[in-house]
KOLGUZA-515292 format. One line per field, with one value per residue: y, x, z of N, C-alpha, C in turn. Coordinates in pm, whole numbers, plus 50000, padded with zeros to 5 digits. Example, Ala and Ser with C-alpha at 12.3 -4.5 7.8 and 13.67 -1.06 7.14 Angstrom:
// residues 2
n.c2	(49431_49775) $
n.c1	(51319_51285) $
n.c3	(50780_50708) $
ca.c2	(49550_49894) $
ca.c1	(51230_51367) $
ca.c3	(50780_50714) $
c.c2	(49670_50003) $
c.c1	(51320_51290) $
c.c3	(50780_50787) $
This chain:
// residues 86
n.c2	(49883_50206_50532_50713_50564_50463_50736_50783_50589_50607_50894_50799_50648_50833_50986_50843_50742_51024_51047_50819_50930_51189_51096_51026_51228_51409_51291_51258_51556_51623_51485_51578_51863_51792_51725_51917_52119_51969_51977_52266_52307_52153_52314_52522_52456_52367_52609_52765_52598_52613_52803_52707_52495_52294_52158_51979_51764_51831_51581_51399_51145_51258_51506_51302_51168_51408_51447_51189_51198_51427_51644_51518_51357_51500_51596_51333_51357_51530_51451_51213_51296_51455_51262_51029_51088_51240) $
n.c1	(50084_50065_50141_49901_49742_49769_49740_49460_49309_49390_49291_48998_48972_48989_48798_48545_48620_48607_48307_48160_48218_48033_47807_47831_47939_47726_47579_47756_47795_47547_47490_47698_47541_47331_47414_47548_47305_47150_47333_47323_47046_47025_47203_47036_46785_46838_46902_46719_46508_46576_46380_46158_46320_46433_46669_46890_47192_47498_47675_47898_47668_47441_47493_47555_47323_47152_47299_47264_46989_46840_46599_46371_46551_46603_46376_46381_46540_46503_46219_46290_46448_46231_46021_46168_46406_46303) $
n.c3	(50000_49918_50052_50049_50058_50334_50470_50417_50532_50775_50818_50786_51012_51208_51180_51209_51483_51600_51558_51671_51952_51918_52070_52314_52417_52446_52634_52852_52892_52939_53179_53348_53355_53499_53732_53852_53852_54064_54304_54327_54371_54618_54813_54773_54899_55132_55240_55191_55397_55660_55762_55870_56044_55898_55849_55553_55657_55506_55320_55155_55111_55124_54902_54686_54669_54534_54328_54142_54151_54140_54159_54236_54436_54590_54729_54884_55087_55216_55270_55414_55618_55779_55864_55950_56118_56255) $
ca.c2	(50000_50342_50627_50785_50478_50487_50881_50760_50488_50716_51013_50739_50601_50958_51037_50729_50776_51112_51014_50743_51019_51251_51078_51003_51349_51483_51206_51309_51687_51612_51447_51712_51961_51757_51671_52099_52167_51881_52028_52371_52330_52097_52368_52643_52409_52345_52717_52813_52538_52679_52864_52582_52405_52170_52139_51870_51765_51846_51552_51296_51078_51326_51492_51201_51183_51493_51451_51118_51166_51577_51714_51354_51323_51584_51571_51222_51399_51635_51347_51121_51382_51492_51176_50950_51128_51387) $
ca.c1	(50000_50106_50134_49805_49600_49794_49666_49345_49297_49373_49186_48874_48950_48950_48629_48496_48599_48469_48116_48139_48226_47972_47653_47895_48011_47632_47526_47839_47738_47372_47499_47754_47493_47206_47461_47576_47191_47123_47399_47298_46938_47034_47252_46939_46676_46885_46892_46581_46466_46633_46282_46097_46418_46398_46805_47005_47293_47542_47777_47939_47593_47350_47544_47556_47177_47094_47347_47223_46827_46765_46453_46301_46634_46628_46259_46339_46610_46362_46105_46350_46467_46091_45972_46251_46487_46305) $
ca.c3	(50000_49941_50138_50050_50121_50482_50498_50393_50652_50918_50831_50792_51135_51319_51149_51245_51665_51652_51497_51771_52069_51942_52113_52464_52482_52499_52776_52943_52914_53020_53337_53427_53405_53619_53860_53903_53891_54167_54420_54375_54471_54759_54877_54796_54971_55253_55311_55263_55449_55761_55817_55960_56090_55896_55730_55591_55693_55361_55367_55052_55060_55009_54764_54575_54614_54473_54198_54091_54144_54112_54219_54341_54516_54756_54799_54908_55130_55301_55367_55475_55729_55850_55882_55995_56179_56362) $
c.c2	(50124_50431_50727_50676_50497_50635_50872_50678_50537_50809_50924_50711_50731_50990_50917_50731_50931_51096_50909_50825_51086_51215_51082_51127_51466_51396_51279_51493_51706_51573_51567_51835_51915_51778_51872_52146_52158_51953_52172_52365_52263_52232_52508_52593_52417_52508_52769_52691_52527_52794_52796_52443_52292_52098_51992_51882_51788_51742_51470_51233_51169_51405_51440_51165_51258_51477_51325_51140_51317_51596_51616_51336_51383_51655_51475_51244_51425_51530_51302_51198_51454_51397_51020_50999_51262_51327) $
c.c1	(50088_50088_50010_49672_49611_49697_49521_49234_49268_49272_49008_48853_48957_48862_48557_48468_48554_48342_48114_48152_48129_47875_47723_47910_47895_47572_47568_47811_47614_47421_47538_47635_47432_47342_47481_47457_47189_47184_47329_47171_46969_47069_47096_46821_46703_46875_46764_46471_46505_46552_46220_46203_46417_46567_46850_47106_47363_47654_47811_47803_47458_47345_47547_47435_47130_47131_47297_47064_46758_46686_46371_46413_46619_46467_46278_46427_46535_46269_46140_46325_46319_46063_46048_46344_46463_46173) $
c.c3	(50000_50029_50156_50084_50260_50520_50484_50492_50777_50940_50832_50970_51228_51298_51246_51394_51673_51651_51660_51893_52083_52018_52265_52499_52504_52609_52813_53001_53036_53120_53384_53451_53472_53767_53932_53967_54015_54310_54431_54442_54584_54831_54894_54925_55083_55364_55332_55373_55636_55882_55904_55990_56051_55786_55695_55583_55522_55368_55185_55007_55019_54888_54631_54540_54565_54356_54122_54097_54177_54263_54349_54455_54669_54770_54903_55057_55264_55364_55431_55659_55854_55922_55960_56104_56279_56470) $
């Protein structure tokens, strides 16, 4: 093979792993932003929720609950905390 099939080969196979990255690299996006969202309202709820004493604790696991499960998460946060622990 010549040197322009080699150049040819290549430039197919970098097309090729980008086309294959593009769909991963908007999951990956979409998470990063839920997960940013997720923390910030924890951290907003937590404050305003400081009216009727009702805070949570901010530690690694709820963190990780807000960032994996949003809105539902740190509802589930809040109930937990009402209803279980107080």
């Amino acid at each position: 093979m010549d040197l322009l099939t080699y150049i040819l080969i290549i430039i197919g196979l970098v097309f090729l792993f980008i086309r294959l990255l593009r769909i991963p690299i908007r999951v990956i996006s979409k998470i990063i932003l839920n997960s940013i969202l997720g923390v910030c309202l924890l951290f907003t709820a937590n404050f305003l929720s400081e009216i009727i004493d009702l805070r949570v604790e901010i530690n690694s696991i709820t963190i990780l609950i807000s960032i994996l499960l949003g809105i539902p998460g740190i509802l589930f946060l809040f109930i937990f905390k009402y209803f279980i622990l107080k």
